[in-house]
N, C-alpha and C positions, 0 to 999 in steps of 0.2 A: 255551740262551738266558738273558741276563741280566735282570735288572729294576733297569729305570732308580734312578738314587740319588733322584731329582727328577723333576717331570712340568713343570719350565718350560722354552717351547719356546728354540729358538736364539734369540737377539737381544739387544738394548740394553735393560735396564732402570735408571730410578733405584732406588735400594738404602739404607736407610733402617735405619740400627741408634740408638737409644737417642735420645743429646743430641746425636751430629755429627752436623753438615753432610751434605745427598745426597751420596751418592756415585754417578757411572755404574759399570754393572756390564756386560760382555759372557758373553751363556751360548754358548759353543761349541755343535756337536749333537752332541759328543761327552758334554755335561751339565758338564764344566769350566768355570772363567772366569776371568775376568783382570778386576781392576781398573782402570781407565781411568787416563789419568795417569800408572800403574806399571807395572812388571814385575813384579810378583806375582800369580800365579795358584795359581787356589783350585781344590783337587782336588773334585769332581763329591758325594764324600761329604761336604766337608766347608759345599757349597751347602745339602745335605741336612740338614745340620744346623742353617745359618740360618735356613732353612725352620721347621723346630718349635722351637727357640726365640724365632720369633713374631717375624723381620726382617722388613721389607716389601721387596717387590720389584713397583714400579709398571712396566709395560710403555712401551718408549717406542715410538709409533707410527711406521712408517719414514714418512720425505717421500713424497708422491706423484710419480710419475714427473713429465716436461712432456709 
């Protein structure tokens, strides 16, 4: 058994690095992600990494069903 790179769960977060602008961030449950916008995806360690260098990552709550 592995140990996760990161303990944030699946979902949409804003992603908050430095002086830009949010960005949306997607975490797969694999612990990957993808930039919103792009086609660039961030390998699962290197989330781990934004993590302790102090990015923020705000949860975005999903819509309520109707």
């Amino acid at each position: 058994m592995t140990t996760p790179a990161h303990d944030l769960k699946p979902g949409y977060y804003w992603y908050y690095i430095e002086s830009d602008p949010p960005s949306i961030i997607h975490i797969r449950e694999t612990g990957e992600a993808s930039l919103m916008g792009s086609d660039y995806d961030v390998p699962a360690e290197d989330v781990a990494s934004m993590i302790q260098r102090g990015e923020q990552f705000i949860w975005i709550e999903p819509p309520l069903g109707r």
